[in-house]
C-alpha positions as CSV (number, residue, x, y, z in Angstrom):
1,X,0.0,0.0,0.0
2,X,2.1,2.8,-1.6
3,X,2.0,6.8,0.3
4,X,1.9,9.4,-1.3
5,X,3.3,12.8,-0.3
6,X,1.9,16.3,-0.4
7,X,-1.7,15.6,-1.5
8,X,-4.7,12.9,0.3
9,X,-5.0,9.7,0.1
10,X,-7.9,7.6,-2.0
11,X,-11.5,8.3,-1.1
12,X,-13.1,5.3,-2.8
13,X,-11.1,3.1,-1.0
14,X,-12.2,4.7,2.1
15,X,-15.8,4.7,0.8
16,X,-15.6,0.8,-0.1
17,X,-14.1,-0.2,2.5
18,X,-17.0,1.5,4.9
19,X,-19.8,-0.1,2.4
20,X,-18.4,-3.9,3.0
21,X,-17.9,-3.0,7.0
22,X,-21.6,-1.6,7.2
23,X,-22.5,-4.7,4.9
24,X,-21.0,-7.2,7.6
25,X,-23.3,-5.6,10.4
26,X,-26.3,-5.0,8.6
27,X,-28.4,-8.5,8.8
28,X,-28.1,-12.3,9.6
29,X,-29.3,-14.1,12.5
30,X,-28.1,-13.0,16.2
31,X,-26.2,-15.1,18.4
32,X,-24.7,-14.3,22.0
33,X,-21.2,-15.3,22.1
34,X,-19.9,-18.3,24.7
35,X,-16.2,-17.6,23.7
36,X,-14.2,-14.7,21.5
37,X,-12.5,-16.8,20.0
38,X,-8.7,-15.6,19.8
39,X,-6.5,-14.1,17.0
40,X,-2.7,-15.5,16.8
41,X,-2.1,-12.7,19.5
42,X,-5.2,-11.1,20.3
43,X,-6.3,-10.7,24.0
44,X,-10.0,-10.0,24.1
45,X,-10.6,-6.7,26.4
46,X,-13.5,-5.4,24.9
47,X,-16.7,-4.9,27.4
48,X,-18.5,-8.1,28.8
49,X,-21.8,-8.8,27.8
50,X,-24.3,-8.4,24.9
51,X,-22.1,-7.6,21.8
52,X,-24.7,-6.0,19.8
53,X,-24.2,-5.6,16.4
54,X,-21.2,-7.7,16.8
55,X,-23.0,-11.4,17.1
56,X,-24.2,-10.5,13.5
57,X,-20.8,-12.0,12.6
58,X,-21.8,-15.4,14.1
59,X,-23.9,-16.9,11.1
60,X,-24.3,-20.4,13.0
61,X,-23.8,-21.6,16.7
62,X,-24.8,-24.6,18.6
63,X,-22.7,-26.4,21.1
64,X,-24.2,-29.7,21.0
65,X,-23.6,-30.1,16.9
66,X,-21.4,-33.0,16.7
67,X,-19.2,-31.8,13.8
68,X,-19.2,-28.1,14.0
69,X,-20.5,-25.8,16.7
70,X,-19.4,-22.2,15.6
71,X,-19.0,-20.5,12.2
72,X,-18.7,-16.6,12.0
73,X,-16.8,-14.2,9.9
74,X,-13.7,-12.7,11.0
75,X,-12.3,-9.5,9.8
76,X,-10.7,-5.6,10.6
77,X,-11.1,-2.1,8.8
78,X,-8.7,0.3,10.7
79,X,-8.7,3.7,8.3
80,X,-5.6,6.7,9.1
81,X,-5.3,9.9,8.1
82,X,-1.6,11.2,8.5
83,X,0.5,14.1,9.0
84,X,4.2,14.5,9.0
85,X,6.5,17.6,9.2
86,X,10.1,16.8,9.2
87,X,13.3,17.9,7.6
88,X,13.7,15.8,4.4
89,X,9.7,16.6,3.6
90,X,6.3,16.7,4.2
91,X,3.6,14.1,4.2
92,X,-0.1,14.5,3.8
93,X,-2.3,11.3,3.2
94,X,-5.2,8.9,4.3
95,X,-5.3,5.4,3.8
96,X,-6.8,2.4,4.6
97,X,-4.3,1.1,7.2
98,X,-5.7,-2.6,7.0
99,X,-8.4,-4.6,5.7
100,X,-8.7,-8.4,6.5
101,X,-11.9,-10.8,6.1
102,X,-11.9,-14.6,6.8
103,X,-13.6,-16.5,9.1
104,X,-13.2,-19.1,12.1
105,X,-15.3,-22.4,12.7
106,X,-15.3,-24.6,15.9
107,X,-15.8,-28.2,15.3
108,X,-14.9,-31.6,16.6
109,X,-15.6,-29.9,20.5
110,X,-11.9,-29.5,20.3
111,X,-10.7,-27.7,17.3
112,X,-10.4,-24.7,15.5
113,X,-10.0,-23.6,12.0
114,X,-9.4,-20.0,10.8
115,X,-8.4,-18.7,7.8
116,X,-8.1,-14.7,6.8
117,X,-6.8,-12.5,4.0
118,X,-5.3,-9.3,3.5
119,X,-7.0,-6.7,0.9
120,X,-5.5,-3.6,-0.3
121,X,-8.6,-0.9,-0.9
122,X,-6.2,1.4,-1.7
123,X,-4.5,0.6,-5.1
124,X,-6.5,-2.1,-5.4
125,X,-4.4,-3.7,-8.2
126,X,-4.2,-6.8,-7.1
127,X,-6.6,-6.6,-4.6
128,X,-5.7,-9.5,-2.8
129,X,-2.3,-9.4,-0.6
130,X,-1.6,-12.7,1.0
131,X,-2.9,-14.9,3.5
132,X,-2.9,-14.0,7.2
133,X,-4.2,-16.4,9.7
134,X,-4.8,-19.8,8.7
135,X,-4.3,-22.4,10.7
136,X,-5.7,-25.2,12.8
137,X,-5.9,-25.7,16.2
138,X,-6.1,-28.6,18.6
139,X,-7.2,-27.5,22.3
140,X,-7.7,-30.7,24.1
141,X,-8.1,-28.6,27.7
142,X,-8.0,-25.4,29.0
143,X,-3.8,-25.6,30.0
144,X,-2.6,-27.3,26.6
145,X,-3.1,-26.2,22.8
146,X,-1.2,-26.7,19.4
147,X,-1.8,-24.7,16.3
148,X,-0.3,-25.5,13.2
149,X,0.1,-23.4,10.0
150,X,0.6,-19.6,8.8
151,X,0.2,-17.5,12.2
152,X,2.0,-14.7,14.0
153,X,4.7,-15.4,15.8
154,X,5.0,-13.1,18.5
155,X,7.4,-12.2,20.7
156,X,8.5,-8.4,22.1
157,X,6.1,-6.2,23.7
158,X,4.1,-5.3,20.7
159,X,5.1,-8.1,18.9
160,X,2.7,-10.6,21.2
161,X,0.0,-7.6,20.5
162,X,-2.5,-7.9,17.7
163,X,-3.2,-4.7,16.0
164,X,-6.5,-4.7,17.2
165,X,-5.2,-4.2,20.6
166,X,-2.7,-1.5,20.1
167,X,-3.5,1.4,22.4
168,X,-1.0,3.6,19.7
169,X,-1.3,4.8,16.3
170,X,1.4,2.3,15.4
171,X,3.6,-0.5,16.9
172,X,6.8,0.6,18.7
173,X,9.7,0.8,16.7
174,X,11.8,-1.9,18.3
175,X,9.2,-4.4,18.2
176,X,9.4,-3.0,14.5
177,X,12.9,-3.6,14.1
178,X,13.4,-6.8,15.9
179,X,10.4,-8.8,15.0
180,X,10.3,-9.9,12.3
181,X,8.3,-8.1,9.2
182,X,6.3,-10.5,7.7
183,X,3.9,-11.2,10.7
184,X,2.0,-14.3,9.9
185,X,4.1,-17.0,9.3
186,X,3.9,-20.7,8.6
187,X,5.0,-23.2,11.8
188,X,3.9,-25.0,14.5
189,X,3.2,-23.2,18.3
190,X,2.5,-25.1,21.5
191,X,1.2,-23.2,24.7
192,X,0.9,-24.8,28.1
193,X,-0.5,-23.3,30.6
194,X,0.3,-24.1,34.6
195,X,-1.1,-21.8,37.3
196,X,0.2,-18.9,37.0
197,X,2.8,-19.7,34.7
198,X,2.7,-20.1,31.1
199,X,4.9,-21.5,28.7
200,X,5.2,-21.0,24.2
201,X,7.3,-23.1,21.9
202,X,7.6,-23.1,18.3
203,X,9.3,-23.7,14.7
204,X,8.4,-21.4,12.4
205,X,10.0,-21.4,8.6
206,X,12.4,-18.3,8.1
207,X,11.2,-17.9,4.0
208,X,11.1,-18.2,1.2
209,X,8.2,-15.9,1.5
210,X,5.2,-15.8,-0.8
211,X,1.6,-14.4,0.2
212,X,0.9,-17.5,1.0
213,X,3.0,-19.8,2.7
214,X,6.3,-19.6,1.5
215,X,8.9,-22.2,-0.5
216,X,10.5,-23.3,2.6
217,X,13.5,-23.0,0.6
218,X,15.0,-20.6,3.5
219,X,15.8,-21.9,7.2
220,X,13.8,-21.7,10.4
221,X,13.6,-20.3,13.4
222,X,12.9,-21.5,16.9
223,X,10.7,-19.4,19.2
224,X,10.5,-19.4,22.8
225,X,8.7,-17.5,25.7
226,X,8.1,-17.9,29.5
227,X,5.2,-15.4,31.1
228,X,4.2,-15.6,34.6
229,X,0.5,-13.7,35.7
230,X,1.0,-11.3,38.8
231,X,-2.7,-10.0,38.4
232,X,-4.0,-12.4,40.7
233,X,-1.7,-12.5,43.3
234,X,-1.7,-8.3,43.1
235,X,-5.6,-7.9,42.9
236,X,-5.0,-5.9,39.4
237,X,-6.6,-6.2,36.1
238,X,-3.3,-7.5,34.7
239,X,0.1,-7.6,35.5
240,X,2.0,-10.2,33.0
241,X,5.7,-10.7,32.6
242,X,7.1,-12.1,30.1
243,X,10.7,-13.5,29.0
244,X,11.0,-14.1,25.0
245,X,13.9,-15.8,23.2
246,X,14.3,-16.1,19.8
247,X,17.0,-18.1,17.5
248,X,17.0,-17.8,13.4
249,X,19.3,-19.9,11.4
250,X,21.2,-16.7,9.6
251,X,20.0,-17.6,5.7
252,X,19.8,-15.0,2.7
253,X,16.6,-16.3,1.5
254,X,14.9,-16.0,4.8
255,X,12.6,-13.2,3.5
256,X,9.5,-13.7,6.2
257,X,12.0,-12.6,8.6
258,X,14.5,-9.8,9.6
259,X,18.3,-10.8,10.1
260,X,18.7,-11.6,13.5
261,X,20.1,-14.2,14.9
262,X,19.1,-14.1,18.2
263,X,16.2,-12.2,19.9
264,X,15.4,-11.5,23.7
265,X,13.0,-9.4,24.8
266,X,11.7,-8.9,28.6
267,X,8.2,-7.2,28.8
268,X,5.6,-6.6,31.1
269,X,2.4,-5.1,31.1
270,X,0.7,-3.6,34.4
271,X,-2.9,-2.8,34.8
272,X,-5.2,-2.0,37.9
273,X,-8.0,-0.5,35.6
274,X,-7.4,3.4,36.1
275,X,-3.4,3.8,35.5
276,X,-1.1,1.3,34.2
277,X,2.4,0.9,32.2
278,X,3.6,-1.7,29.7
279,X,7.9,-1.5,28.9
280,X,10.2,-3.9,26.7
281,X,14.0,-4.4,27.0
282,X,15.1,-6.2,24.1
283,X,18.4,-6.8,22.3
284,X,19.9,-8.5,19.1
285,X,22.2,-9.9,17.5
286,X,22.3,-9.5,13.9
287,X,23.5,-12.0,11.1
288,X,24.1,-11.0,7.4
289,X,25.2,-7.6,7.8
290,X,22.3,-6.8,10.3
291,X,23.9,-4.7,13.2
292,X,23.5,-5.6,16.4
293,X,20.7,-3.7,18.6
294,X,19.5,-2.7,22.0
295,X,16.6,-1.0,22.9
296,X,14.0,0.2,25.3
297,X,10.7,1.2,25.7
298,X,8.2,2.9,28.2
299,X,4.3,3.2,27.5
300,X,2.4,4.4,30.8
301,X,-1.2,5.1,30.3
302,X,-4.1,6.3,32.2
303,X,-8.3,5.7,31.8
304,X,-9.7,8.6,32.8
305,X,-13.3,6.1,32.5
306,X,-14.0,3.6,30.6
307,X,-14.2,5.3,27.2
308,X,-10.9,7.9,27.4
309,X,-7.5,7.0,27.5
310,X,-4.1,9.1,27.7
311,X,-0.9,7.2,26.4
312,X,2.5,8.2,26.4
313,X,5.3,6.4,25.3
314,X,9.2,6.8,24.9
315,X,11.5,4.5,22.9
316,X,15.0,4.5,22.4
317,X,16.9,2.3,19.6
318,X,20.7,1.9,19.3
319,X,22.6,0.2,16.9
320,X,25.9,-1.6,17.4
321,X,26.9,-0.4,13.8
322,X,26.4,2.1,11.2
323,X,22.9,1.5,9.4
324,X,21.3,-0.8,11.7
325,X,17.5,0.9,12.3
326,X,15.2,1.4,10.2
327,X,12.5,4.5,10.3
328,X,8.0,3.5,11.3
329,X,6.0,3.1,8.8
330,X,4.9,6.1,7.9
331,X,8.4,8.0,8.5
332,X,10.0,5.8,5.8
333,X,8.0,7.0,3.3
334,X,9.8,9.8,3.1
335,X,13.4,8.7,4.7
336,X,13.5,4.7,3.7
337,X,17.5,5.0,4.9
338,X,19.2,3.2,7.5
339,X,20.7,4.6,11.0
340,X,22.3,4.0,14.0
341,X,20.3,5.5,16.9
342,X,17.0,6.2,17.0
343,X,14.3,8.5,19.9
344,X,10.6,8.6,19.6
345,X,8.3,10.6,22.1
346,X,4.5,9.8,21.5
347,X,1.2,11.0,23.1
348,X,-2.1,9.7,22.6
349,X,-6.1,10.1,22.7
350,X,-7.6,6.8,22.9
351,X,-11.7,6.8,22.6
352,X,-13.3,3.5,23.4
353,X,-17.0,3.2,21.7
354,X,-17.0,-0.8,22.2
355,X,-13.3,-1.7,23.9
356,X,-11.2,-2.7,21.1
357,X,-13.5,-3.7,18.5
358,X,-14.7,-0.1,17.5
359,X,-12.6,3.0,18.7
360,X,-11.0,6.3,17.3
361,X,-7.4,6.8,18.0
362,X,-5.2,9.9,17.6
363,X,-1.3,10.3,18.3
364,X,1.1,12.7,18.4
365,X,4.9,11.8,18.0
366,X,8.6,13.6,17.6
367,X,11.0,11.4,16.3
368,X,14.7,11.4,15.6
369,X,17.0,9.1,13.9
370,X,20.6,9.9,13.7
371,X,23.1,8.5,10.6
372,X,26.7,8.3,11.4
373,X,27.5,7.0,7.6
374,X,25.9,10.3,6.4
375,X,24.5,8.1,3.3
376,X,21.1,9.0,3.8
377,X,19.1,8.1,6.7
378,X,19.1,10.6,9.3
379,X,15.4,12.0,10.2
380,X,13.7,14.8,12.5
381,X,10.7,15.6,12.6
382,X,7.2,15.8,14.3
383,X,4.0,13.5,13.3
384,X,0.2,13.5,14.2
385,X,-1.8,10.7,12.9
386,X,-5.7,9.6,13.8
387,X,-7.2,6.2,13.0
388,X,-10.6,4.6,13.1
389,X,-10.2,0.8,14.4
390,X,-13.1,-1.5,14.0
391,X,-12.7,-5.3,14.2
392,X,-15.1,-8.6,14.5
């Protein structure tokens, strides 16, 4: 999905893309959900209860079906409108940030099927992206489940977030530079649960990638995490740490992935309900001319009810080498160089109309990336973006 700078963005694809989301919500049978059923990273935090327009999604349900007891469509529309002022240029634009559509099915009592696309409703040519979720999943019990096929492999603090659940504009930028860039990738995840304790292991394949699911032609990488749940033991809403590790066999045709060779990240997120903060501590090792980097990040946040939210965030990137860290999203489009240290400052307006699954989010960010190689790279400059999020 291409920017463009100096002039707006494409209103038919914003028009479109409305249409279809209005279309989802706008008939079909009614159903009150028993489970919200997970993403590859999602944790469900949007308000208990009767989901409204939401159960339109659910076009059958009955637990005591022998061969399948859910069906619903699955999908996201988050829309941006962006504005950067920085001193190699200006951006102006709107776009369609992300538009998926699949759906998930529960059958067998124990399994779980889900399948999702990414669309583009901004060039539109082609239309269709790649595959982002598909998978199946076996979960015996509550403590123990295995999924196997194309899924995100999270680790980091924003990394183990789905984008439905950011509570900024856009992911931090070391999650950005350390995990890896193709999100949804093909391998096998086990998650065990004990107490308070909970463990993740996987193998994912490092690339060849394709929008599908890749030629294997690359290497793989291992994935590991640790997590243990405070919240209980605290009497707060959450309060998780987590310890991730991360090993790639270094491969030039591992094109899911960035060139790391090993990834560790310790991140926690604290919650009581009214105030809480969420930090990462990560480091790499690079492989293939990747520099090595170390980074940090700080995100406190405060609900001033249960609709409005402030959020402030500070990250700091620095790279063993010259040309190491790469620019956000949005800042690349106008610097797509390479530097060695990198500062953002970010504050936020969060407005909750239905938790996650329908909210309007605004940010405002400074950021500065400094070049030692001089070979362009180096970036200042300040941002403000606003989004509309809407998932089911």
């Amino acid at each position: 999905m291409p920017l463009t700078t100096g002039h707006p963005g494409n209103p038919i694809a914003t028009k479109w893309g409305l249409m279809i989301v209005i279309a989802m919500f706008g008939g079909g049978p009614s159903f009150t959900f028993a489970e919200d059923l997970e993403s590859s990273l999602a944790i469900d935090t949007a308000p208990s209860g009767d989901d409204g327009l939401w159960n339109h999604s659910v076009l059958f349900q009955d637990h005591q079906a022998s061969v399948i007891q859910r069906f619903a469509i699955t999908g996201r529309y988050h829309y941006d409108l962006i504005s950067l002022d920085s001193d190699v240029g200006d951006l102006r634009d709107e776009q369609v940030r992300r538009f998926r559509l699949g759906f998930v099915t529960n059958l067998l009592d124990h399994f779980t099927f889900k399948s999702e696309a990414d669309f583009d409703l901004n060039e539109a040519d082609p239309f269709y992206q790649s595959l982002t979720d598909t998978y199946l999943q076996w979960k015996p019990t509550k403590r123990f489940k295995i999924r196997a096929g194309k899924q995100a492999a999270g680790f980091t603090l924003d990394g183990t977030t789905s984008a439905n659940e950011l509570i900024t504009m856009e992911r931090n930028n070391l999650s950005n530079n350390l995990w890896f860039h193709q999100v949804f990738i093909p391998g096998v995840l086990v998650e065990v649960t004990q107490g308070a304790w909970r463990y993740r292991a996987g193998i994912f394949s490092g690339g060849e990638a394709t929008p599908e699911f890749g030629t294997f032609e690359g290497s793989s990488f291992g994935l590991f995490n640790i997590g243990y749940d405070f919240s209980e033991k605290w009497g707060v809403r959450e309060a998780m740490l987590n310890l991730d590790y991360v090993y790639q066999d270094p491969d030039a045709q591992n094109s899911f992935t960035n060139p790391h060779e090993h990834v560790g990240s310790l991140n926690f997120r604290y919650d009581t309900g009214r105030w809480g903060f969420r930090s990462d501590l990560s480091a790499s090792n690079g492989s293939t001319g990747q520099s090595d980097l170390r980074g940090i990040v700080i995100m406190p946040f405060y609900s001033f009810n249960d609709h409005l939210q402030w959020v402030w965030r500070y990250t700091e990137i620095t790279g063993h080498d010259e040309n190491g860290i790469r620019l956000n999203r949005y800042e690349r489009a106008l610097e797509p160089g390479l530097g060695d240290h990198y500062q953002e400052f970010y504050t936020g307006l969060n407005w909750y109309l239905h938790g996650h699954k329908l909210k309007w989010q605004s940010g405002l960010q400074f950021v500065e990336l400094s070049d030692r190689a001089k070979d362009g790279g180096a970036y200042c400059g300040w941002g403000l973006t606003s989004g509309f999020r809407i998932s089911w």
